[in-house]
VEXRO-219820 format. One record per residue: x, y, z negated of N, C-alpha, C in turn. Coordinates in nm, 3 decimals. Layout:
% VEXRO-219820
X, Y, Z, X, Y, Z, X, Y, Z .
...
END
This chain:
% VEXRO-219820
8.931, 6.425, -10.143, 8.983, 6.376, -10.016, 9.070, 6.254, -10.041 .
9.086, 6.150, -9.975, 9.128, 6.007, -10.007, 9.252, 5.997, -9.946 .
9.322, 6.062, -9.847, 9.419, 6.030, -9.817, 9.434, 6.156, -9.709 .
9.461, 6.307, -9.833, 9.555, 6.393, -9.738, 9.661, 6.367, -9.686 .
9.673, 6.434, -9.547, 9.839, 6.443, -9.497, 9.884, 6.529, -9.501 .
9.867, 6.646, -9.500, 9.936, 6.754, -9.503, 9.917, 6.829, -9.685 .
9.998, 6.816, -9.728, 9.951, 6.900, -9.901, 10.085, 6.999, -9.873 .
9.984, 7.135, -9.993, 10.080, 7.200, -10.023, 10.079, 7.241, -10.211 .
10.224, 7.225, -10.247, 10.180, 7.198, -10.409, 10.252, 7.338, -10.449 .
10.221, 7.458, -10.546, 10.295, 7.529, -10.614, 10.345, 7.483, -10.739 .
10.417, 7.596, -10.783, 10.506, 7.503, -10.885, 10.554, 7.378, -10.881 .
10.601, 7.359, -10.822, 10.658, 7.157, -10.738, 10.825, 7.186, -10.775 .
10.846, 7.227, -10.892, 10.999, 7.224, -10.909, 10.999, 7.176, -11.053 .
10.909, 7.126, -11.126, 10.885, 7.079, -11.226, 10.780, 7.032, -11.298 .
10.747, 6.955, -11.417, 10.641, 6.944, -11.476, 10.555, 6.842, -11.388 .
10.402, 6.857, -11.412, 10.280, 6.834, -11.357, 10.334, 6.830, -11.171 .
10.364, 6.956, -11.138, 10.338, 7.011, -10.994, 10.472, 6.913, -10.920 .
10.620, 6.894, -11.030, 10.713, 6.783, -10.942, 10.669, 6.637, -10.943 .
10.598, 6.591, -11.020, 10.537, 6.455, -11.074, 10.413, 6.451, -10.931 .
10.348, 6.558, -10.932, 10.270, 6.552, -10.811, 10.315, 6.525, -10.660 .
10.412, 6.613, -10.630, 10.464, 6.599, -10.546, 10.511, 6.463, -10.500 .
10.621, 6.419, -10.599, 10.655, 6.288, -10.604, 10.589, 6.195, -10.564 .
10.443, 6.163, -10.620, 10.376, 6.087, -10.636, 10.285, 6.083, -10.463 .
10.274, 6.205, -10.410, 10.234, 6.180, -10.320, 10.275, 6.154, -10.172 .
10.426, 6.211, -10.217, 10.562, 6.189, -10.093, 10.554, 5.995, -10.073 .
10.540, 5.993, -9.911, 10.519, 5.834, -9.856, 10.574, 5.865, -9.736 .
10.559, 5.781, -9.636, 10.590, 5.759, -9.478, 10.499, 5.795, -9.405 .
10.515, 5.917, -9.329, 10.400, 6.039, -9.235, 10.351, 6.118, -9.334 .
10.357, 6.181, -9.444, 10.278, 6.295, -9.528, 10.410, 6.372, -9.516 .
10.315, 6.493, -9.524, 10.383, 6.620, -9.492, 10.367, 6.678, -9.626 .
10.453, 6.737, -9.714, 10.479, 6.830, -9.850, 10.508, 6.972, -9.790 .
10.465, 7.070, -9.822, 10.502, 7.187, -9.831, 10.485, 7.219, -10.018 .
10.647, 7.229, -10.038, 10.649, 7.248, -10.190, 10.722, 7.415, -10.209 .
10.680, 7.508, -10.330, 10.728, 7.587, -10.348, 10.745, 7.600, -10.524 .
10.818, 7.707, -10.552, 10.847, 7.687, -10.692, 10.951, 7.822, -10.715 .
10.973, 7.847, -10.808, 11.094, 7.981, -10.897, 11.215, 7.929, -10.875 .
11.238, 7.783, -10.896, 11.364, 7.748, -10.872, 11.418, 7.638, -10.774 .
11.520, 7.727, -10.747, 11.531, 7.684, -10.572, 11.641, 7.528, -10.598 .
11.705, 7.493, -10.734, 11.757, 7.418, -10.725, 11.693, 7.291, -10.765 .
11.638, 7.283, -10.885, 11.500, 7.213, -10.922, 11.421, 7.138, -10.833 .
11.351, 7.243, -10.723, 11.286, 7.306, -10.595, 11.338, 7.142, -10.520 .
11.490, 7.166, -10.457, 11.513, 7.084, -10.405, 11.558, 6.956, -10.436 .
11.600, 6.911, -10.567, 11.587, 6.802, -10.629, 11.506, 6.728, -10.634 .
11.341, 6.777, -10.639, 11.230, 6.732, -10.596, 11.212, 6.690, -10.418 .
11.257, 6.813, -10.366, 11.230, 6.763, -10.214, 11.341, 6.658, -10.144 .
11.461, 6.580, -10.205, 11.521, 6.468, -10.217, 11.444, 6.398, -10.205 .
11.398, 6.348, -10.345, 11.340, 6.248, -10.371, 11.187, 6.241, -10.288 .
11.118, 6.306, -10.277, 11.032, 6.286, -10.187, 11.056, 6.301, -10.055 .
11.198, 6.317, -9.969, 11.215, 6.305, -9.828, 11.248, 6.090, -9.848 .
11.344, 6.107, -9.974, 11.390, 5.956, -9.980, 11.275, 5.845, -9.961 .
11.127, 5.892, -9.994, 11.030, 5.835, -10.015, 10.936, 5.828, -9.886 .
10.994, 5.930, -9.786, 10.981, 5.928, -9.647, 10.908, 6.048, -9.581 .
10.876, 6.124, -9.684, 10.775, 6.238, -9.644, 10.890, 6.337, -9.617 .
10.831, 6.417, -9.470, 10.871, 6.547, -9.443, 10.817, 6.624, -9.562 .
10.955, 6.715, -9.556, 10.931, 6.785, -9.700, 10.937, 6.989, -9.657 .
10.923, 7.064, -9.675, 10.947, 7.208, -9.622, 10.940, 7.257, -9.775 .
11.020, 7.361, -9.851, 11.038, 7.424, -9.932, 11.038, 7.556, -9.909 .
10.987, 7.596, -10.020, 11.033, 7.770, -10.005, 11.024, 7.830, -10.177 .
11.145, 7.876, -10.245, 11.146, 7.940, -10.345, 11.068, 8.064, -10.347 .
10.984, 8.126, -10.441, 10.979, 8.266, -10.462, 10.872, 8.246, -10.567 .
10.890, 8.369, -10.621, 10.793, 8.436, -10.761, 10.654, 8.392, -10.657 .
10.568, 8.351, -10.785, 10.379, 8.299, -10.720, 10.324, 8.441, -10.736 .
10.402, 8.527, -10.853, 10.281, 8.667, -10.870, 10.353, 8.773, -10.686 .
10.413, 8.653, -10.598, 10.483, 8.824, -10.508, 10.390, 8.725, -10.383 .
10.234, 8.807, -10.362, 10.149, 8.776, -10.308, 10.198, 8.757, -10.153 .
10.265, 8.847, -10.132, 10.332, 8.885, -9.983, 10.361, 8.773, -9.948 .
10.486, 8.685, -10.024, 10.577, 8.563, -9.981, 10.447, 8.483, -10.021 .
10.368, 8.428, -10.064, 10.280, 8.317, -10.082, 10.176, 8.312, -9.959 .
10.137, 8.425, -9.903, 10.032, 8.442, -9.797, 10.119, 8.388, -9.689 .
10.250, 8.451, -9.681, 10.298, 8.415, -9.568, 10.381, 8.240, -9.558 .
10.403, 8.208, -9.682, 10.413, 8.051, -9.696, 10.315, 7.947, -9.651 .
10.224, 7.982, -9.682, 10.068, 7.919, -9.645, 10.037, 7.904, -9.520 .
10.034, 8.074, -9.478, 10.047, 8.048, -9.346, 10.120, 7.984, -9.273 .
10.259, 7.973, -9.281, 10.382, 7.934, -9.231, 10.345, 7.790, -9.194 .
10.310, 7.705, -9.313, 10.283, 7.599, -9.397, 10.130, 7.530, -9.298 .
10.028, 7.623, -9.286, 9.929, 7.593, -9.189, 9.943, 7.561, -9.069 .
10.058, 7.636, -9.041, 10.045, 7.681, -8.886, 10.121, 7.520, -8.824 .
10.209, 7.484, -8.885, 10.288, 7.352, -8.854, 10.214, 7.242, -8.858 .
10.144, 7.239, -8.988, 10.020, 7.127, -8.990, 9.938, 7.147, -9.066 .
9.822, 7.180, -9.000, 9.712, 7.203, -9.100, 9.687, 7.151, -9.237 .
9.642, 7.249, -9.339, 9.650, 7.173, -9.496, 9.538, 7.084, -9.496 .
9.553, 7.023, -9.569, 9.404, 6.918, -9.592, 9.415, 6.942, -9.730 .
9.492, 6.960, -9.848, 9.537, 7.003, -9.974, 9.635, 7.058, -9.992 .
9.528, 7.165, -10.084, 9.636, 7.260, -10.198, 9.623, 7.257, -10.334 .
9.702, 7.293, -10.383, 9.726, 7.247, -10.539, 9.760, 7.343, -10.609 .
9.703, 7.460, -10.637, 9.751, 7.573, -10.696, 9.749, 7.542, -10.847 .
9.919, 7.478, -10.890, 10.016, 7.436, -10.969, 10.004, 7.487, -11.073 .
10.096, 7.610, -11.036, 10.168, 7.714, -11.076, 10.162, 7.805, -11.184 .
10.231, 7.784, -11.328, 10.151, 7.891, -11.433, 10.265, 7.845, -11.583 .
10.255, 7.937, -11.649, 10.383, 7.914, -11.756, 10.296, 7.998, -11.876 .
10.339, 7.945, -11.984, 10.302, 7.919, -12.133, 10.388, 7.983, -12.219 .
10.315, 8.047, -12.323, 10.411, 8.120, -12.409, 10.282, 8.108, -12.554 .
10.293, 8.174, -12.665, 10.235, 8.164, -12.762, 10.281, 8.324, -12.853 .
10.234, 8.280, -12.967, 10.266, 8.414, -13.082, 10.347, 8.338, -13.162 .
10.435, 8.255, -13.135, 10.536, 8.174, -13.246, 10.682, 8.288, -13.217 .
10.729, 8.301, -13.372, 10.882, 8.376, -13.323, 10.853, 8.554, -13.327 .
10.796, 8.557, -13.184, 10.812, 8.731, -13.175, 10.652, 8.759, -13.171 .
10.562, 8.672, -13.159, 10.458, 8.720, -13.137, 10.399, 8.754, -13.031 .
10.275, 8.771, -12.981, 10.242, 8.787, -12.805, 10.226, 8.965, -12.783 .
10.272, 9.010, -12.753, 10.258, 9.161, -12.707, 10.242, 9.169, -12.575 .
10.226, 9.312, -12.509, 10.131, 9.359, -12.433, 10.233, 9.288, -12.272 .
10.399, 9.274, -12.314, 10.439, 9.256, -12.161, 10.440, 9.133, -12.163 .
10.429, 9.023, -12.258, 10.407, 8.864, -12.234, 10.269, 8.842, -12.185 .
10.135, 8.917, -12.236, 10.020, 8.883, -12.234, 10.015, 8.892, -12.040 .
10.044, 9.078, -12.010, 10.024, 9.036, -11.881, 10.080, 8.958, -11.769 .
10.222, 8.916, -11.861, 10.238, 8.863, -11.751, 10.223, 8.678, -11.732 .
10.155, 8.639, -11.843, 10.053, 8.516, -11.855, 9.960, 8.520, -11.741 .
9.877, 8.627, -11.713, 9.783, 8.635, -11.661, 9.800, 8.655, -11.530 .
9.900, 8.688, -11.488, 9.931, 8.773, -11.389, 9.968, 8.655, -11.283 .
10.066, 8.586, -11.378, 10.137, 8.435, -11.299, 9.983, 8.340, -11.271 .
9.917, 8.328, -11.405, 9.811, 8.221, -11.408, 9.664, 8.223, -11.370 .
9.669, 8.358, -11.373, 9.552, 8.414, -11.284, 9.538, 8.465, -11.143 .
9.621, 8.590, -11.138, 9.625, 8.669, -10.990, 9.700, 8.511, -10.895 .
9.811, 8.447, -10.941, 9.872, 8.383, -10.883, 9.814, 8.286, -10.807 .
9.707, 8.199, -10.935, 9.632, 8.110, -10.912, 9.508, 8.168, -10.757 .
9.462, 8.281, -10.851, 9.345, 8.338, -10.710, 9.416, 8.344, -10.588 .
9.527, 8.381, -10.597, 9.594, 8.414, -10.454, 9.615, 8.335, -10.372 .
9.658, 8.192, -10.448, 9.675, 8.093, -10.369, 9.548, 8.032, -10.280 .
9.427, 8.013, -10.363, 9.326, 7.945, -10.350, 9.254, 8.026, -10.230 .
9.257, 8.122, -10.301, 9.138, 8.231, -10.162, 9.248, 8.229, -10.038 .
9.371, 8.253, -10.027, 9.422, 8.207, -9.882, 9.381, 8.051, -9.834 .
9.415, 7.968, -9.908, 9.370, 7.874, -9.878, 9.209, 7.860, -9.844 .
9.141, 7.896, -9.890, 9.019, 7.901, -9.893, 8.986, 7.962, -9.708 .
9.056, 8.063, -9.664, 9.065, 8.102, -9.569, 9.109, 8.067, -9.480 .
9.178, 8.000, -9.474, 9.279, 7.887, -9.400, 9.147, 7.792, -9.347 .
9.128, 7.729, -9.467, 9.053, 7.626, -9.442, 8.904, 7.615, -9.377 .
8.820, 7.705, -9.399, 8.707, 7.737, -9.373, 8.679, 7.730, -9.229 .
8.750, 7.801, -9.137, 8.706, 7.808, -9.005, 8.730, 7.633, -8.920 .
8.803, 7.568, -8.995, 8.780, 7.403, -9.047, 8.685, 7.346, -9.028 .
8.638, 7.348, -9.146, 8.499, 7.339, -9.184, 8.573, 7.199, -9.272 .
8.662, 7.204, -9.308, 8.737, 7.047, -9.397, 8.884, 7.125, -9.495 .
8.845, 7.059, -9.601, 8.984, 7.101, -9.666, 8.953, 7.040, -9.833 .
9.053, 7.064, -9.925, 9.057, 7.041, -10.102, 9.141, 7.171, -10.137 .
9.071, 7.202, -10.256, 9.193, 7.273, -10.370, 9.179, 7.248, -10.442 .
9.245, 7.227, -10.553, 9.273, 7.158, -10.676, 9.343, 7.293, -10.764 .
9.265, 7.328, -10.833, 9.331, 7.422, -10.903, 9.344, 7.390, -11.070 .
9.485, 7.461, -11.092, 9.572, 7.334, -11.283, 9.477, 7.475, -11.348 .
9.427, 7.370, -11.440, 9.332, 7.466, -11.591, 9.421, 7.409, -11.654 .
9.365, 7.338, -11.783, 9.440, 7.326, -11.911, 9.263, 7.311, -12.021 .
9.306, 7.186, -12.069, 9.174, 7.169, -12.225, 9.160, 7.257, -12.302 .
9.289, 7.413, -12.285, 9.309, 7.471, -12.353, 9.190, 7.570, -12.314 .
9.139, 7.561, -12.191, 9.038, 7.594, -12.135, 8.889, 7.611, -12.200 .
8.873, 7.574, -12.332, 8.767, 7.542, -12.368, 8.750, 7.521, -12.527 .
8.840, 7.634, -12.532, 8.830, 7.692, -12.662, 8.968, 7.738, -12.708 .
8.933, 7.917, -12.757, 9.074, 7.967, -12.774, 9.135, 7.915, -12.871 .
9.271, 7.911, -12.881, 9.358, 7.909, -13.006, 9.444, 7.973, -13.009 .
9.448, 8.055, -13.127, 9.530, 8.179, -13.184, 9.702, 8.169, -13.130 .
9.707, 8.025, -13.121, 9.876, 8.051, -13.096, 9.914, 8.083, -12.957 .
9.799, 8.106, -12.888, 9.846, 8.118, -12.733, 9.724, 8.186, -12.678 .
9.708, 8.263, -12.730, 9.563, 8.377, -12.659, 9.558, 8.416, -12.522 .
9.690, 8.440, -12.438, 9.700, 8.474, -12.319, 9.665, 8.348, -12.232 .
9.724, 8.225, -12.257, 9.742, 8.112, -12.234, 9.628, 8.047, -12.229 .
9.545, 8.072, -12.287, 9.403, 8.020, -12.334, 9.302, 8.061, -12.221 .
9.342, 8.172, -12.244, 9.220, 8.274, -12.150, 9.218, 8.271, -12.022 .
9.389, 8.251, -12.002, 9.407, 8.231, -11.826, 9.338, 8.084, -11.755 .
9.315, 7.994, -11.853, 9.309, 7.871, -11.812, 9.174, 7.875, -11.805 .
9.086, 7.971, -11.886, 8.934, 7.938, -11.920, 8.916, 8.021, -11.756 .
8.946, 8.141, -11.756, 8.924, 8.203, -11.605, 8.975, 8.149, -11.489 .
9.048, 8.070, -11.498, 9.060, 7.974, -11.335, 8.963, 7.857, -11.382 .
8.936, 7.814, -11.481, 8.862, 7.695, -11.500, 8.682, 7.756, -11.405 .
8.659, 7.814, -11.518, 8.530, 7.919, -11.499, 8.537, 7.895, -11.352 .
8.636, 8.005, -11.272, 8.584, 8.084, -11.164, 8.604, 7.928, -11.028 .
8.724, 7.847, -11.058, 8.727, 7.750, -10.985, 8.600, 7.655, -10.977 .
8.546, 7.614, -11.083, 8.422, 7.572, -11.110, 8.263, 7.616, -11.034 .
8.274, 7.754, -11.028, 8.166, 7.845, -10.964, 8.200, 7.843, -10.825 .
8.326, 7.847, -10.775, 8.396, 7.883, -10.624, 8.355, 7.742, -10.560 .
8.330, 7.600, -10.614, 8.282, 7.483, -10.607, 8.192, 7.493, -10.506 .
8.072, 7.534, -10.569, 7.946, 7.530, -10.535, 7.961, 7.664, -10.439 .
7.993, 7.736, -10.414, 7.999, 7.875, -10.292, 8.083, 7.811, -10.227 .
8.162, 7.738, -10.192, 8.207, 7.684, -10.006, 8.172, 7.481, -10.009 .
8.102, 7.456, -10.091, 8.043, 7.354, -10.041, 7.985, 7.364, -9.892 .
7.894, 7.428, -9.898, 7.859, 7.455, -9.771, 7.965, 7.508, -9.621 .
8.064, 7.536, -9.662, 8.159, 7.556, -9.555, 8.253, 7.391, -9.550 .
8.234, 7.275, -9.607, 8.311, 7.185, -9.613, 8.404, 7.151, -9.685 .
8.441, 7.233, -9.759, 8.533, 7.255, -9.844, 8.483, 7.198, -10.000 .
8.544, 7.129, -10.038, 8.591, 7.119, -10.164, 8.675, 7.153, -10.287 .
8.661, 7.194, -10.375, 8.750, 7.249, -10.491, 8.707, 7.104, -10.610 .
8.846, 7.167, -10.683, 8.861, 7.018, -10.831, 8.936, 7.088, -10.889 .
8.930, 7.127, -11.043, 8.960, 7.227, -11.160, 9.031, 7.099, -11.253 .
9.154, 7.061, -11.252, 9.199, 6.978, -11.334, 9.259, 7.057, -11.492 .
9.220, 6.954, -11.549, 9.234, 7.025, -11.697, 9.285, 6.926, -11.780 .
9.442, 6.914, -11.761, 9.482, 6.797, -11.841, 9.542, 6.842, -12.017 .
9.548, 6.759, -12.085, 9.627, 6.793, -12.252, 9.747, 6.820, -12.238 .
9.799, 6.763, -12.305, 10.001, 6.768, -12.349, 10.005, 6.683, -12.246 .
10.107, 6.731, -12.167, 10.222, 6.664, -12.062, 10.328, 6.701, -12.103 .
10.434, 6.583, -12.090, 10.553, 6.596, -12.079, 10.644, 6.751, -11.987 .
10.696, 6.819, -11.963, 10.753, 6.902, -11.905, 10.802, 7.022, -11.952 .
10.873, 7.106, -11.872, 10.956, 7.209, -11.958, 10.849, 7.262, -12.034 .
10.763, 7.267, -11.993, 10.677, 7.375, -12.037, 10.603, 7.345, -12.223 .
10.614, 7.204, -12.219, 10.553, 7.125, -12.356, 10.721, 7.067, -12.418 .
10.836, 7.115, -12.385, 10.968, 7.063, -12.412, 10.999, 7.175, -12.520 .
10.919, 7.315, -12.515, 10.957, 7.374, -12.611, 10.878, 7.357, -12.759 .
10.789, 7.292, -12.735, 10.700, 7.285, -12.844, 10.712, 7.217, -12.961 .
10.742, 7.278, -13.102, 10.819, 7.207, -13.222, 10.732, 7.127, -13.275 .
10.559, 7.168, -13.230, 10.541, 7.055, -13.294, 10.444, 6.927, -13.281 .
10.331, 6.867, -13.366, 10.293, 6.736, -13.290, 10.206, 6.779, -13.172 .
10.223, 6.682, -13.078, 10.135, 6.669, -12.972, 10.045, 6.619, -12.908 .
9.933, 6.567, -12.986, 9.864, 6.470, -12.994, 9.832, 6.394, -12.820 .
9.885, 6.269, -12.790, 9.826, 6.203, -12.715, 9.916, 6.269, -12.567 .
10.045, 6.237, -12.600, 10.155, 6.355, -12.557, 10.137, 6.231, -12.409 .
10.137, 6.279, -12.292, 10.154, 6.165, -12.153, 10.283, 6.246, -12.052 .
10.313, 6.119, -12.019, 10.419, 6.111, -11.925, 10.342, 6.213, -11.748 .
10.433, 6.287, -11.717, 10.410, 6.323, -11.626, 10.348, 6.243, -11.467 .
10.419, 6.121, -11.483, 10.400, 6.067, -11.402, 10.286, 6.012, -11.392 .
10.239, 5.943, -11.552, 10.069, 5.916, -11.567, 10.015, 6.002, -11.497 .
9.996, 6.133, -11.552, 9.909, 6.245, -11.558, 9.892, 6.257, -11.312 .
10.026, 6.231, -11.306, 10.004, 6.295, -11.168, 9.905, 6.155, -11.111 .
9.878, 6.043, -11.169, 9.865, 5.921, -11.111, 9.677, 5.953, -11.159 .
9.636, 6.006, -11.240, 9.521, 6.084, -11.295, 9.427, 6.194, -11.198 .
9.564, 6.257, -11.172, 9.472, 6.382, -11.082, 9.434, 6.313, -10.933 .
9.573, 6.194, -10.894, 9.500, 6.181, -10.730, 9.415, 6.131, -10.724 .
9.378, 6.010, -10.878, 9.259, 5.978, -10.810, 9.145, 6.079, -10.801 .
9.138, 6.150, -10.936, 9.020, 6.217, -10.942, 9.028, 6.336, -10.804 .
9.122, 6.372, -10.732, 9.134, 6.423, -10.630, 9.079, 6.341, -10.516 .
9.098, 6.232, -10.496, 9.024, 6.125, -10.356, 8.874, 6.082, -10.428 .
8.817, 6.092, -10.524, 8.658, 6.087, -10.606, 8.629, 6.244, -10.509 .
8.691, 6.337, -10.531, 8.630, 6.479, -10.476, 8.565, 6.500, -10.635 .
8.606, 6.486, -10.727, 8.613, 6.495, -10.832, 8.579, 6.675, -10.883 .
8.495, 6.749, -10.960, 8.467, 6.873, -10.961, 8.585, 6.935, -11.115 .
8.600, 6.810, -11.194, 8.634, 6.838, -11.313, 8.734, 6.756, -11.332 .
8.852, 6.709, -11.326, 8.967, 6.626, -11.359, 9.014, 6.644, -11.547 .
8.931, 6.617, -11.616, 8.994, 6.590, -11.774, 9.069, 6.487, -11.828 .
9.202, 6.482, -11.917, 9.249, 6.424, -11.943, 9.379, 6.427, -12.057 .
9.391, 6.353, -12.147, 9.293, 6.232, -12.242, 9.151, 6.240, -12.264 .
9.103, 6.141, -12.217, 8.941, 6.174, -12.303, 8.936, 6.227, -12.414 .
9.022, 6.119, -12.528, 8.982, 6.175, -12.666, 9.015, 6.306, -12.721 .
9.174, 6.347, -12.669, 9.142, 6.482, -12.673, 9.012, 6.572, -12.595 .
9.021, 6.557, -12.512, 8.883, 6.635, -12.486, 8.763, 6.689, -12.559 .
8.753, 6.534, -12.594, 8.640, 6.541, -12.688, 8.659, 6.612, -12.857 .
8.763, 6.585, -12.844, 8.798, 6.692, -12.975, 8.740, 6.811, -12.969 .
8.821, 6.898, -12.816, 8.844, 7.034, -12.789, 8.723, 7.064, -12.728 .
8.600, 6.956, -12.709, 8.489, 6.991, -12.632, 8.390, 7.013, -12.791 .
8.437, 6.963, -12.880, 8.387, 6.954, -12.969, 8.356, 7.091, -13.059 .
8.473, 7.127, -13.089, 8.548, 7.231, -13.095, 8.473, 7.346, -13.047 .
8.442, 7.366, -12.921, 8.391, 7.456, -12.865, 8.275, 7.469, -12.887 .
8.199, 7.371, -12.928, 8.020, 7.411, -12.935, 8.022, 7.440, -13.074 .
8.111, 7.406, -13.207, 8.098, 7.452, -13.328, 8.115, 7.652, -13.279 .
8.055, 7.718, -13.429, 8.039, 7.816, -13.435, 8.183, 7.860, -13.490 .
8.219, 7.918, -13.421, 8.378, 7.984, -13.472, 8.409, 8.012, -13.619 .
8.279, 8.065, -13.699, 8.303, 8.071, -13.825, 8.317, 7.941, -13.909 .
8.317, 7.817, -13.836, 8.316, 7.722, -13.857, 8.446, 7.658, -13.846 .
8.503, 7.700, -13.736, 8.622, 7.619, -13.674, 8.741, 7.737, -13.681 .
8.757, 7.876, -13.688, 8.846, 7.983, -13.710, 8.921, 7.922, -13.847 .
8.891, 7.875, -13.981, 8.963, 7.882, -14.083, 9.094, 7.782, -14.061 .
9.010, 7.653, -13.988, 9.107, 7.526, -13.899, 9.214, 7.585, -13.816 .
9.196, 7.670, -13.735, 9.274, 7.707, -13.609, 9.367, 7.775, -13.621 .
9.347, 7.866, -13.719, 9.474, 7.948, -13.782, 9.560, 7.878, -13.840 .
9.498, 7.741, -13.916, 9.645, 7.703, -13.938, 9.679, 7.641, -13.870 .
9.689, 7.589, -13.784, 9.754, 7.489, -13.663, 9.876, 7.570, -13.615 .
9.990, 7.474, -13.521, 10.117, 7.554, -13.523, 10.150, 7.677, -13.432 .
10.218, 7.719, -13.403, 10.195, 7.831, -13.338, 10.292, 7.770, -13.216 .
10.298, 7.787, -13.081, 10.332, 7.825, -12.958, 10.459, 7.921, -12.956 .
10.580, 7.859, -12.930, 10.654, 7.967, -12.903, 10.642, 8.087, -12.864 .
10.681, 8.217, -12.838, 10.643, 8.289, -12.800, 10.790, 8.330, -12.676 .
10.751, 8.370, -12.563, 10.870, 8.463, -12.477, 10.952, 8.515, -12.511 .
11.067, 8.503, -12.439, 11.224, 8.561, -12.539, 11.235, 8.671, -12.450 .
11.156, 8.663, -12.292, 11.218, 8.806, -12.224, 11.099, 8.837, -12.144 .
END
């Protein structure tokens, strides 16, 4: 879509999802931003009221389905979405303590259930439309596991996957979906990471990346190429091939709580 007015972005209190926001806050666009932190949260919705866009916020956990259905709605009902951006999703690894059973689910829980939740309301929203975008955040990590972040990996390959397939099932209702899958970005989330980052980009690039490939109607948003092509590379070798490599690479912090 080339020039939504109404977006709604999760996770918009940092990273990727505040760089987005930012980037798309102008004179007449409407933001509906949400996020975990309500102070963050609104530091972002400053700067994009300063930039001229009506801004509406709402803090809360993405896995507490209740408050997200009813944000959306809230969020619809004022001005219809033309885009959503289901953001929203946090990173941990086996560095330190290692990934156990209450980090794993709750990787999945934020980056998966969270992600579906958003999209299929939206999806619902939009349909009786017959016009709308979602843009749902994967990760390159998408496309081939690595040991230091197994939860992390997997969540990104299953919104990649299922966003990808969900494509082609509401084409026909008007609707469009775009599965962005960017490398290392700058943000809290890559701020913990000790070590190199190959082809490390500024947030603000990256958000300047997705709109376009968002106004293309774009199915696949990748970015750096060359990483890509590494990690695309990567993936068609036979694991017994590429496992001895991967283990040693660095490990991913792991969750402190």
């Amino acid at each position: 879509m080339r020039d939504p007015n109404s977006i709604a972005i999760t996770g918009a209190s940092s990273g990727i999802g505040a760089a987005l926001a930012r980037h798309y806050a102008s004179r007449g666009r409407i933001l509906a931003l949400s996020g975990r932190n309500p102070h963050r949260l609104e530091e972002v919705a400053r700067d994009c009221r300063a930039a001229g866009a009506a801004v509406e916020t709402a803090a809360f956990d993405i896995t507490d389905q209740q408050a997200l259905e009813s944000w959306l709605h809230e969020a619809d009902g004022r001005h219809p979405l033309d885009l959503v951006i289901a953001n929203a999703g946090i990173s941990a690894g086996t560095g330190r303590f290692g990934e156990d059973a209450i980090q794993t689910r709750q990787i999945l829980s934020v980056n998966v259930d969270g992600v579906v939740s958003t999209v299929l309301t939206a999806v619902a929203l939009m349909r009786p439309r017959g016009r709308g975008q979602i843009a749902i955040m994967s990760s390159l990590a998408a496309f081939r596991g690595f040991p230091g972040a197994p939860a992390y990996c997997a969540s990104k390959a299953a919104v990649r996957v299922w966003g990808e397939a969900l494509r082609g099932m509401v084409a026909g209702d008007g609707l469009t979906v775009s599965v962005i899958c960017p490398g290392y970005v700058k943000s809290p989330m890559t701020a913990v990471n000790d070590f190199p980052m190959p082809f490390l980009m500024d947030s603000a690039k990256a958000a300047r990346i997705i709109e376009r490939g968002l106004a293309a109607g774009k199915g696949r948003i990748v970015f750096p190429r060359r990483l890509f092509a590494v990690v695309w590379l990567l993936s068609l070798l036979p694991p017994s091939w590429t496992d001895p490599l991967l283990t040693r690479l660095p490990e991913k912090p792991a969750s402190e709580g």
